[in-house]
N, C-alpha and C positions, 0 to 999 in steps of 0.2 A: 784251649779249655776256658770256658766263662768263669765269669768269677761268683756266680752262684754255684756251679759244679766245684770249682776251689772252696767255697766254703761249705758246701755239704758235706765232699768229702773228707773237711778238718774236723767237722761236728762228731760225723759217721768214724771215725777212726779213735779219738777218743772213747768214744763206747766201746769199740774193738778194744782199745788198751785197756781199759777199765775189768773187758771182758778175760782179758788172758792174765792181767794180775791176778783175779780172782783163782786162776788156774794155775798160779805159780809159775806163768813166764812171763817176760818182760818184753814189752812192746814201747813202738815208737813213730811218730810222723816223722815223714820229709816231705816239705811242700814240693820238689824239685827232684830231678834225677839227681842232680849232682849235688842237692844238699843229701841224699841218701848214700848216693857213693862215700863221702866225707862224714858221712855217722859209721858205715858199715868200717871202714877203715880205723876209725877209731876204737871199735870195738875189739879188732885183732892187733896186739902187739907183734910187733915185728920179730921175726924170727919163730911165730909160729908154725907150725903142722897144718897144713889146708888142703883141702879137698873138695870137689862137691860133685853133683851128678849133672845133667841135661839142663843145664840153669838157664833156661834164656832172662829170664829177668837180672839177674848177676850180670848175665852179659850186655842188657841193655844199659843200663847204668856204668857201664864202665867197669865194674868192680875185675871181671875174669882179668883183663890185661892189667888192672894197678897191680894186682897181686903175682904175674907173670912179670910184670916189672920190678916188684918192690922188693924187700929184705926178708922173704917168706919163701919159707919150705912148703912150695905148691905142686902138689902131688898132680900133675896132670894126666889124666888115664887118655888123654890122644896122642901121648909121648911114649905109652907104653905099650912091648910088643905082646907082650901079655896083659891083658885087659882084667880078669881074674885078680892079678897080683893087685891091681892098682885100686879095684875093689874092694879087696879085701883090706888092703892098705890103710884106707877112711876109716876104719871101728877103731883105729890107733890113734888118729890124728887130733889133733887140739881144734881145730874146725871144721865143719862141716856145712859148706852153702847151699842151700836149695830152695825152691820157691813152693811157694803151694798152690794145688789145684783148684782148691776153692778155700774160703774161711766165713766162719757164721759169725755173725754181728757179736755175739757174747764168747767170741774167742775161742771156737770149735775149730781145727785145724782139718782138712780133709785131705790126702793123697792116696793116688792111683799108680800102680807100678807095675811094670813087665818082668824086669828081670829080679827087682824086688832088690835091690841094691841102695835106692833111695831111701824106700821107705824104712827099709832096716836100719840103715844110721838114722836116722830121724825118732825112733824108738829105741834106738842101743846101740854105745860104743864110742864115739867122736865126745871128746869130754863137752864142747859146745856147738848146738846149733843156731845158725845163724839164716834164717828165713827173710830175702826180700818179695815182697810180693805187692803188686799195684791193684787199687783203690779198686779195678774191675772186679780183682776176684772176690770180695763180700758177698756175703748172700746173707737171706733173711736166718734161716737156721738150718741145723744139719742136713734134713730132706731137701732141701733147695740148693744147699754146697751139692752134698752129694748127686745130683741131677744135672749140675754145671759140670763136674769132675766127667761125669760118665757122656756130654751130648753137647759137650763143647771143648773143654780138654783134649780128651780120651781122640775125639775123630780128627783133629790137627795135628795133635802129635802124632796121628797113625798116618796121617797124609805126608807129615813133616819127614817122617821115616822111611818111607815107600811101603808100608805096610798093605798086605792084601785082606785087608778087612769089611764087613759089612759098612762099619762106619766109615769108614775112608771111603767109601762108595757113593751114603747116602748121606753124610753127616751129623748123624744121629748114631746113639747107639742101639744095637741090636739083640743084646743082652747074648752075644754069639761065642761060641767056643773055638773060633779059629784058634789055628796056630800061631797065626801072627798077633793074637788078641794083646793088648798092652792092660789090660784089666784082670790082672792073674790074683794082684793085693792090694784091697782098700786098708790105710789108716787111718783111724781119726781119733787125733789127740786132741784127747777131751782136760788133760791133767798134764803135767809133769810132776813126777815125786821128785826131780832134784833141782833144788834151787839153784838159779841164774843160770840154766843150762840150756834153755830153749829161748832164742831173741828172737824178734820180728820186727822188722822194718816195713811199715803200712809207707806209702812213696803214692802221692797226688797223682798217679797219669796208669795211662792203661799198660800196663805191660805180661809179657808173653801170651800164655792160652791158658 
């Protein structure tokens, strides 16, 4: 990464944080994976309740195995034979990790979800969310999130999954009603009503879809 892209994206992320204070969550830079790994860790006290959904950004940084590692009650639903329980599990837990599909410059948060597992804790239940998401996913504002979520997101993770979709076809989305569609529930939090309850970690480099 250059270092005009390093410094845009320090400029452009501040505005994000500025954007979600206004929103009543709290946001944060890490120039670096591993300076983000070591903020997000520091934000969960040991022996918390953890959880999260499809996180590749969590897993890029490190953060899935520190906490598979570390002094944490990590609820891992690939450990579970019932996948339901372990679901349902997250609306209890004291964290919640997950990434977002897109985010607007003024701290618009956008998600798309299949089985609607995500985006439910991310709106209710897990006392904190804890959001890393890389510089890529910015967009200008909600029309432009929401266009990235549905025609860049949306067709990878259906590829990601073996999904029999238009967009897994063509890459693009198709506005389609398969059965396989991963587009069942958009959120976008626009607000949080409770304080210190939604984090975000903005992290210099491209990560997940």
């Amino acid at each position: 990464m250059t270092d005009m892209i390093t410094k845009r994206n320090a400029l452009l992320a501040q505005r994000v944080i500025r954007g979600l204070k206004s929103r009543n969550m709290t946001g944060y830079y890490a120039a670096t994976r591993e300076e983000a790994l070591k903020l997000a860790l520091s934000l969960i006290p040991e022996g918390s309740s953890v959880t999260m959904g499809g996180c590749m950004s969590a897993r890029e940084i490190g953060l899935t195995d520190a906490l598979k590692a570390g002094s944490y009650n990590f609820i891992d639903r690939d450990n579970y034979a019932d996948k339901r329980a372990a679901m349902l599990a997250a609306y209890d837990a004291d964290f919640f990790i997950s990434s977002a599909n897109a985010m607007t410059e003024d701290g618009v948060i956008v998600n798309i979800d299949g089985n609607s597992n995500r985006v439910s804790a991310i709106a209710q239940g897990p006392r904190k969310v804890l959001i890393i998401a890389g510089m890529n996913k910015v967009c200008r504002d909600t029309d432009s999130a929401l266009k990235r979520a549905r025609n860049v997101a949306a067709p990878i993770n259906a590829q990601r999954f073996g999904l029999s979709t238009p967009c897994s076809r063509t890459g693009s989305c198709m506005d389609c009603k398969s059965p396989d569609t991963i587009c069942c529930q958009f959120l976008i939090t626009r607000y949080s009503r409770h304080q210190d309850r939604i984090h975000v970690i903005l992290v210099n480099d491209s990560l997940g879809y």
